[in-house]
C-alpha positions as CSV (number, residue, x, y, z in Angstrom):
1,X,125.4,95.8,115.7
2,X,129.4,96.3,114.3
3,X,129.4,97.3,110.8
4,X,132.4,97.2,108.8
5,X,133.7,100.2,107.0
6,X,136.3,100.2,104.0
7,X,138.7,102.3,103.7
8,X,139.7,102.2,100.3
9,X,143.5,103.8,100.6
10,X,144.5,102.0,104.0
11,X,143.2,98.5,102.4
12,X,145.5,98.5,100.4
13,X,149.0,96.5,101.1
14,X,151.4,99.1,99.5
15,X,155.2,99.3,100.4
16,X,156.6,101.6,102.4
17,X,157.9,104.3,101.0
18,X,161.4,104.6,102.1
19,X,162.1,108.2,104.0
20,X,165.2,109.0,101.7
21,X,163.4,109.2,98.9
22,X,159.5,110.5,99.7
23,X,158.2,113.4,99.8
24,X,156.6,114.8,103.1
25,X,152.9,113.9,104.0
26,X,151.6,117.7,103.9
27,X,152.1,119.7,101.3
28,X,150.2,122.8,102.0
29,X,151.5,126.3,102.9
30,X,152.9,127.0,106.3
31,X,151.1,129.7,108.1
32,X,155.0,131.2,109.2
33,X,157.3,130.0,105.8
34,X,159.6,132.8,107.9
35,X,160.0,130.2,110.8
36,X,162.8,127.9,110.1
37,X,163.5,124.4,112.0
38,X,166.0,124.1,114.6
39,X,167.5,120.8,112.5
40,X,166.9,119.0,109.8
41,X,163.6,116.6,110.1
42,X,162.1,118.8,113.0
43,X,158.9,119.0,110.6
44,X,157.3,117.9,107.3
45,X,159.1,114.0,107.6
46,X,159.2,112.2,104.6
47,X,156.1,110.0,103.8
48,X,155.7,106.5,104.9
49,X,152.9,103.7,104.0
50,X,151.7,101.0,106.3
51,X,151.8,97.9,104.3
52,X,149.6,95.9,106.6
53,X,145.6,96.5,104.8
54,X,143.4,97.8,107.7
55,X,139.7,97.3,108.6
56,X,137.8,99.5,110.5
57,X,134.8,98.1,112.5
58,X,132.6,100.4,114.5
59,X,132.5,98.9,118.1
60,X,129.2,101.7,119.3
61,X,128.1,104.8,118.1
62,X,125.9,107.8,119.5
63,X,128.1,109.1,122.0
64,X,128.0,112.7,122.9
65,X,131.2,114.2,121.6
66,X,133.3,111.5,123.7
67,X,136.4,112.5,124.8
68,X,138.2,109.3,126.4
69,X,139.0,105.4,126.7
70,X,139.6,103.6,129.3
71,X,139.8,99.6,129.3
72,X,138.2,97.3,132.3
73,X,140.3,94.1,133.2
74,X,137.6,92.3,131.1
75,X,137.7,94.4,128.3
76,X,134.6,96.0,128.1
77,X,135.5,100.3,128.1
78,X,134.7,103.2,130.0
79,X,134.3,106.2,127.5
80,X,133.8,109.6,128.5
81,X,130.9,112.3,126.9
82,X,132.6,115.8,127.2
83,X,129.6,118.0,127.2
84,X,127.5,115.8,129.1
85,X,129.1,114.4,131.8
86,X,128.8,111.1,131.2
87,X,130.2,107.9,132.2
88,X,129.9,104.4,130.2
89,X,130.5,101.4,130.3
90,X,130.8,100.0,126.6
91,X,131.1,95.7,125.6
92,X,133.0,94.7,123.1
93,X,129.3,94.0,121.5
94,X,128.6,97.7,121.6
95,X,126.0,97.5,124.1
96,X,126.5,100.8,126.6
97,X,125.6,101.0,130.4
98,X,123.8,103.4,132.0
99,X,125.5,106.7,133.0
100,X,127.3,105.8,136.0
101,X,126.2,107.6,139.1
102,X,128.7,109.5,140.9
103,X,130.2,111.5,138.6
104,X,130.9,115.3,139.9
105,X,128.9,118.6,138.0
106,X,131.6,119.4,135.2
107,X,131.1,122.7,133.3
108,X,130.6,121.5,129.6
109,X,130.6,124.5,128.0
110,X,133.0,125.2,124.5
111,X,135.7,122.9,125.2
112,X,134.7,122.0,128.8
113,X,133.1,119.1,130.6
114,X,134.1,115.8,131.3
115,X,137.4,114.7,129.8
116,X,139.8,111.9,130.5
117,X,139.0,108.9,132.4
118,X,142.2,106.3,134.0
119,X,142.3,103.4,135.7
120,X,144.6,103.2,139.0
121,X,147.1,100.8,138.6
122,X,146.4,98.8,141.1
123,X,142.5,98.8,140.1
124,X,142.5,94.9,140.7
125,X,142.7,95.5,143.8
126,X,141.2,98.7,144.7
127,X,139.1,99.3,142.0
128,X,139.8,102.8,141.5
129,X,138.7,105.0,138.5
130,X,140.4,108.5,137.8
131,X,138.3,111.0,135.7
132,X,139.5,115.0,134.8
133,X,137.0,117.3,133.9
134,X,136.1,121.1,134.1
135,X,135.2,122.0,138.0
136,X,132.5,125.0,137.9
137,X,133.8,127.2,141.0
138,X,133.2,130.6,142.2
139,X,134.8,133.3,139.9
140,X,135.2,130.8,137.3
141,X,136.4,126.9,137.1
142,X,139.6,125.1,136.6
143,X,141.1,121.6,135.8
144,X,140.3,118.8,139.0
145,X,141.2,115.5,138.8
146,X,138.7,113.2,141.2
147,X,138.8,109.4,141.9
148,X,136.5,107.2,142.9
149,X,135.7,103.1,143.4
150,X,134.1,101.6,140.8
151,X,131.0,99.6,141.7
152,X,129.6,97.4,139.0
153,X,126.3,95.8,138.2
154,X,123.1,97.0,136.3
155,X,123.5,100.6,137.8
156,X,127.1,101.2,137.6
157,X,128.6,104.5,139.7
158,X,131.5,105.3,141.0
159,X,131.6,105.7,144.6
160,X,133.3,107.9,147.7
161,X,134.3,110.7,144.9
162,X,136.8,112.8,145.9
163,X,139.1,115.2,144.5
164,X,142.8,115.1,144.7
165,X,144.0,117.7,142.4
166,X,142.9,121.4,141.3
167,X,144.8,123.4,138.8
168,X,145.2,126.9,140.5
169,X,144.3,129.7,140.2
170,X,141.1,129.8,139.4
171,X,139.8,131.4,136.1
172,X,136.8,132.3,133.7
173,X,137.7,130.4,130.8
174,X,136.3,127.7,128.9
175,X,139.2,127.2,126.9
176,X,142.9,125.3,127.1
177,X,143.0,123.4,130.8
178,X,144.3,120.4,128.9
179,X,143.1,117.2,131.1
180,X,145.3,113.7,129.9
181,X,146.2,111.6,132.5
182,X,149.6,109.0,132.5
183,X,150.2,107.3,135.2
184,X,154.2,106.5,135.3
185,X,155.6,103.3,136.3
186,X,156.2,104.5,139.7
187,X,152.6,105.2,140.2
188,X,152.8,108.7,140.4
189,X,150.3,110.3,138.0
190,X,150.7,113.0,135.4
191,X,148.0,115.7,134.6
192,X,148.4,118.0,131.6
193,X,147.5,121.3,131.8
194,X,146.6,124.5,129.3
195,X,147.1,127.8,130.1
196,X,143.4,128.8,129.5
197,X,143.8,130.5,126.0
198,X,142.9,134.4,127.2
199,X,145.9,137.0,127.9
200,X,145.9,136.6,131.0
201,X,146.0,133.0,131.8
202,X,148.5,132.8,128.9
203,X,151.3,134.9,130.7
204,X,151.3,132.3,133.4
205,X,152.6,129.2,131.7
206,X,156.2,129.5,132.4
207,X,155.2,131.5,136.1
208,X,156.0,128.5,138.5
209,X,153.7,130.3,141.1
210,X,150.6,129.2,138.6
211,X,149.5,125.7,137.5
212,X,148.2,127.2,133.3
213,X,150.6,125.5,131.0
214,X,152.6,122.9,132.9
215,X,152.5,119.0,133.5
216,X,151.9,118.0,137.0
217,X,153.2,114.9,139.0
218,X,151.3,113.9,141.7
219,X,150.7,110.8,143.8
220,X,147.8,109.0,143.4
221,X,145.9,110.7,146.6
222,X,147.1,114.1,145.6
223,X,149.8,114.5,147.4
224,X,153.4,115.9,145.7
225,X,156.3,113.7,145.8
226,X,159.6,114.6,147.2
227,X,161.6,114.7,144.2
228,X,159.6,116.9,142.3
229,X,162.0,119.6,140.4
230,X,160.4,122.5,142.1
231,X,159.8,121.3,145.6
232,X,161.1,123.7,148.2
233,X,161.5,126.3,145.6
234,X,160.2,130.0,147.2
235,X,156.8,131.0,145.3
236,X,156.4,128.0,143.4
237,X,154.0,125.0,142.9
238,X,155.8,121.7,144.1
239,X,153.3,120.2,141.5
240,X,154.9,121.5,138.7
241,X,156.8,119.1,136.6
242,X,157.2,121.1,133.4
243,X,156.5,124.6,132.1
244,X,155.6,126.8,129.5
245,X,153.1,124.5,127.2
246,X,149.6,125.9,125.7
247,X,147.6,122.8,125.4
248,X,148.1,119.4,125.8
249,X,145.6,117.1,124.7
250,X,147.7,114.2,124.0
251,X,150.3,112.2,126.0
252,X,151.4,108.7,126.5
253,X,154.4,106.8,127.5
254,X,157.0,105.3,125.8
255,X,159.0,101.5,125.9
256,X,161.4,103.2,128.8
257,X,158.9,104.8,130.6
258,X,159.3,108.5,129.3
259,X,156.6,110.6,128.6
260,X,155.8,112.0,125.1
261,X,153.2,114.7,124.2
262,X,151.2,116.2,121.5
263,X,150.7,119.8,122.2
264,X,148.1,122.4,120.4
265,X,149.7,125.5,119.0
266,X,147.9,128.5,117.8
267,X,147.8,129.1,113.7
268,X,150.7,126.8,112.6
269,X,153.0,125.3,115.5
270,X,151.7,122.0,116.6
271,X,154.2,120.4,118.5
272,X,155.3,116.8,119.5
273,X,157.5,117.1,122.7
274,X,159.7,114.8,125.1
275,X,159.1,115.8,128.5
276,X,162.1,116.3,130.8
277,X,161.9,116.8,134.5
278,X,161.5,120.5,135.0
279,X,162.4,121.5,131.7
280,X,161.0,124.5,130.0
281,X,158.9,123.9,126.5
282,X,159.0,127.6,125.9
283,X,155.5,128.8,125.3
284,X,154.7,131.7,124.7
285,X,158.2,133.2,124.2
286,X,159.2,130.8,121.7
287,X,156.8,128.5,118.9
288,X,156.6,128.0,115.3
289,X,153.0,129.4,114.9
290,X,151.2,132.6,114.5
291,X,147.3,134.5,116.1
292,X,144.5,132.8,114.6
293,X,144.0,136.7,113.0
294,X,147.8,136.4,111.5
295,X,149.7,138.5,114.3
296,X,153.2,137.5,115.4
297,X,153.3,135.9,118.6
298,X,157.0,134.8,119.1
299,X,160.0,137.0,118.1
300,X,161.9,134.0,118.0
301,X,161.8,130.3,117.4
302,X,164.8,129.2,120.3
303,X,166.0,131.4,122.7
304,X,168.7,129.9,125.9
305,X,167.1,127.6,128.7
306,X,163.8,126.5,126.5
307,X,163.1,123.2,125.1
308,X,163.1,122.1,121.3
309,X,160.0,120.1,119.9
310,X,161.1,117.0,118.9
311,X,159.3,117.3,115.8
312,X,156.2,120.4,114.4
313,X,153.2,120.9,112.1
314,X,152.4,123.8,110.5
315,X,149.6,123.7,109.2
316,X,148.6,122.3,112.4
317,X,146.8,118.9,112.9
318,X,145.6,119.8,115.8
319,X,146.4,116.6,117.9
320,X,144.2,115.1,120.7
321,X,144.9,111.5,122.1
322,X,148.0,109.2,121.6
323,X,149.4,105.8,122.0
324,X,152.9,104.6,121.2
325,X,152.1,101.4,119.7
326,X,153.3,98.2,121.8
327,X,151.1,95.2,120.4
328,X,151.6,92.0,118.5
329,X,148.9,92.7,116.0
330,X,150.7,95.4,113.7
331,X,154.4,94.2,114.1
332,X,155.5,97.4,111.3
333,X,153.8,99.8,113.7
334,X,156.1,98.6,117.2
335,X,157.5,102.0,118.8
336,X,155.2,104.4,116.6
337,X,153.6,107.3,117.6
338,X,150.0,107.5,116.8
339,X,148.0,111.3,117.4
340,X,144.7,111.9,116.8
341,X,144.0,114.4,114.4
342,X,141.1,117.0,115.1
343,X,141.3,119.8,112.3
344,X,143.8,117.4,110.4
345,X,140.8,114.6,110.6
346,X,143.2,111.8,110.5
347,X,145.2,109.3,112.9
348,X,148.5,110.9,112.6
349,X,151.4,108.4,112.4
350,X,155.5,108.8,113.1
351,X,158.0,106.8,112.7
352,X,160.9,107.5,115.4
353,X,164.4,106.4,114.8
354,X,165.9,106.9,118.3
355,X,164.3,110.4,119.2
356,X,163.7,111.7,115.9
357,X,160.9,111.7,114.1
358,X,161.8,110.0,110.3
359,X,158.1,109.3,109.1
360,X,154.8,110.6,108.9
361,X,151.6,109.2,107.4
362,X,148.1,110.1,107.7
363,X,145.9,107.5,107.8
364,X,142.1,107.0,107.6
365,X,141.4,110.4,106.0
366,X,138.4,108.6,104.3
367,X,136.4,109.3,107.4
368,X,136.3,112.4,107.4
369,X,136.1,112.7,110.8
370,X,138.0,114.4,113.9
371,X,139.7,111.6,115.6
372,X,139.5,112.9,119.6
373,X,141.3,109.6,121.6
374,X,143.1,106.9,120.1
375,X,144.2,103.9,122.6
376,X,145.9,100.4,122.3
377,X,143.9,97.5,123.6
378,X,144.5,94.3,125.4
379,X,143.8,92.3,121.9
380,X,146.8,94.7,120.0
381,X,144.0,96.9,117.8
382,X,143.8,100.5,118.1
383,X,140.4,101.8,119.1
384,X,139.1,105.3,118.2
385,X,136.8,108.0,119.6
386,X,135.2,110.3,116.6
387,X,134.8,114.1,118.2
388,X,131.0,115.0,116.8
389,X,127.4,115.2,118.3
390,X,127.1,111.2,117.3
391,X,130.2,110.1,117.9
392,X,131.5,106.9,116.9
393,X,133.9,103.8,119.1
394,X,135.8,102.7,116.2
395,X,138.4,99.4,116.1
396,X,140.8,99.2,113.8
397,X,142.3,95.8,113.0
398,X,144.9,93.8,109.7
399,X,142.1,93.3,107.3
C-alpha cells in the first residue's frame, strides 16, 4: 500500500534563487582547499530552489539494497537487488514478482552483485533484457554484461542468457567495476567501467591494453563497431571508448544524444564529466581529491592531453544513478541534471546553461537516505531506489 511522505523543505513553493546572487549549496570544508578549479563555476555553483512543491509517494519497499530501474512497455518496473541477485518485476501498485529465473551467479560481496538492468531498444520486438553484474571467475571476477529474452507470466525469467561483454583482465577485487548501461541512439551500448580500487588495477585506467577505468561501446551482441577510437590500434582494446575514470556509477544521455557522467572520486574530487570519443578523463594522474587516510594522490589538477570535469564536489556526494530530465510534469526541471547522492544522501540537482554547470540544489535531504538510481518515467515523475537492507521504490511527483 503507497504511503505518502512530506517533505517539509521541498513542499514548499519558494522562488528560485537566482545564481548571481546565492550562495553555493555546500558549505563545508574541501578536503584539498590547495586544489584550485580550472574556471570559474567548475564547482560549488550557486544555489537554486525548485519552486514546483514535491510529494514523495513510496511505490514498494523491502528490497535488498536495489541497485537499478528499468521500465516495461506497460509500466510496471524491473528493479535490480545488488547483493542478492535478484530480479523483479514491480506494478505501479507495488506488488513485486517473483525472482525471475535466469539470472547468472553474481558475486555480491562489498560492492558486488547484481547491478544495472536495460531494456534493448527494440524490446517490442525482441524482448530483450540487459543486466551487468559481478561474474565470479577463476583468480577473481570482473564486470560482464549478459542479455536475455524476457518471458512473462506468474514465474517470470529471462531466458537463452548469454554473455556479450567481460571487462578484462580479470581481478580479485570487490571494489570499483562500475556497471551503468546507455544505450546510444545508434543502438550501440555503453558500459562503464571502474578500475577496481587496489594499486594495481588502479594503474591500468589510462593503459588501453586493459578494460579498469574506461567506457566501452559495444553492439548489442558484443561485438565492437568499426568506428571505435581505438580500433586497429597495436596493444589496445577496440572496446575502449574512453580512458582514465575511477568509478562510474552514473550516466545518462542528453537532448542531442551525448553522454554525461557522474564519476566517484576518492576523498574530495567527485566529478561530473562529458564524454568525448576517446578522450582521456585523467585519472589517476590528475583529480581534485585526496587518499581516504589524507595522502596526495595527484601532483597536479590538469596536465596536456587530459580532459576537464565539467563541473566537481569536494566534499564529495558520492553520485550513483542519473537522468537528465525530459518530461512534461516539472517544466522548471527540462535539461537538468539529476545524481543520486549516496554519502551526500540527497538527489543532487544542476542547472546547465549550455555545458556549464550554473546551479546546484540538494533536494530531499529529509530522508535521510542514500539515493542509489534515480530514472524518469513514462508519466514525467522521477522514481527512486533508497541503497539500505530495506530499501525503498520511491515516486516523486508536483504536490
Amino acid at each position: 500500500m503507497r504511503a505518502a511522505l512530506t517533505i517539509a523543505a521541498t513542499t514548499l513553493a519558494l522562488a528560485a534563487a537566482g545564481p548571481a546572487c546565492a550562495a553555493p549549496v555546500d558549505t563545508a570544508a574541501p578536503n584539498v582547499p590547495e586544489f584550485s578549479p580550472a574556471f570559474p563555476g567548475q564547482t560549488r555553483a550557486p544555489a537554486v530552489t525548485t519552486r514546483t512543491a514535491l510529494a514523495v509517494t513510496e511505490v514498494a519497499s523491502g528490497f535488498d539494497r536495489p541497485w537499478a530501474i528499468a521500465f516495461l512497455p506497460d509500466r510496471r518496473m524491473l528493479v535490480t537487488e545488488k547483493p542478492t541477485g535478484r530480479l523483479f518485476v514491480v506494478g505501479q501498485d507495488g506488488r513485486k514478482s517473483r525472482t525471475l529465473g535466469g539470472i547468472p551467479r553474481v558475486d555480491g560481496r562489498n560492492q558486488g552483485g547484481l547491478l544495472d538492468v536495460e531494456l534493448d531498444p527494440d524490446f517490442a520486438r525482441n524482448a530483450l533484457v540487459y543486466v551487468s553484474y559481478y561474474e565470479p571467475r577463476k583468480g577473481g571476477n570482473g564486470l560482464a554484461v549478459a542479455r536475455g529474452r524476457f518471458v512473462d507470466g506468474p514465474e517470470p525469467r529471462l531466458d537463452g542468457v548469454e554473455v556479450v561483454f567481460r571487462m578484462e583482465p580479470t581481478l580479485e577485487s570487490t571494489l570499483h567495476a562500475g556497471g551503468r548501461m546507455v544505450f546510444a541512439p545508434d543502438g550501440t551500448l555503453f558500459v562503464t567501467l571502474g578500475e577496481r580500487s587496489i594499486l594495481a588495477g588502479r594503474v591500468q585506467a589510462q593503459d588501453l591494453g586493459s578494460d579498469f577505468g574506461k567506457i566501452v561501446r559495444i553492439r548489442p551482441d558484443g561485438s565492437v563497431p568499426k568506428d571505435n577510437p581505438f580500433v586497429g590500434r597495436d596493444r589496445a582494446r577496440p572496446e575502449i571508448w574512453s580512458s582514465g575514470h575511477r568509478n562510474i556509477l552514473s550516466a545518462a544521455l542528453d537532448a542531442g544524444g551525448r553522454l554525461w557522467i557522474g564519476e566517484m572520486g576518492p576523498r574530495g574530487g567527485d566529478e561530473l564529466n562529458l564524454i568525448e570519443r576517446g578522450k582521456d578523463y585523467g585519472w589517476p594522474t590528475i583529480g581534485y581529491g585526496e587518499e581516504y587516510s589524507g595522502a596526495r594522490i595527484h601532483k597536479t589538477t590538469q596536465a596536456p592531453g587530459m580532459e576537464q570535469p565539467r563541473y566537481y564536489w569536494d566534499p564529495v556526494i558520492s553520485p550513483s544513478g542519473m537522468v537528465i530530465y525530459s518530461g512534461d510534469l516539472f517544466p522548471e526541471w527540462r535539461g537538468n541534471v539529476f545524481l543520486g547522492g549516496l554519502s551526500s544522501r540527497a538527489l543532487v540537482r544542476l542547472v546547465l546553461e549550455g555545458d556549464r554547470v550554473v546551479g546546484e540544489e540538494r533536494l530531499l535531504t529529509e530522508l535521510g537516505a542514500r539515493i542509489r538510481e534515480v530514472v524518469q518515467g513514462p508519466d514525467g515523475a522521477l522514481y527512486l531506489l533508497t541503497d539500505d537492507s530495506n530499501g525503498k521504490l520511491l515516486r516523486v511527483t508536483p504536490r
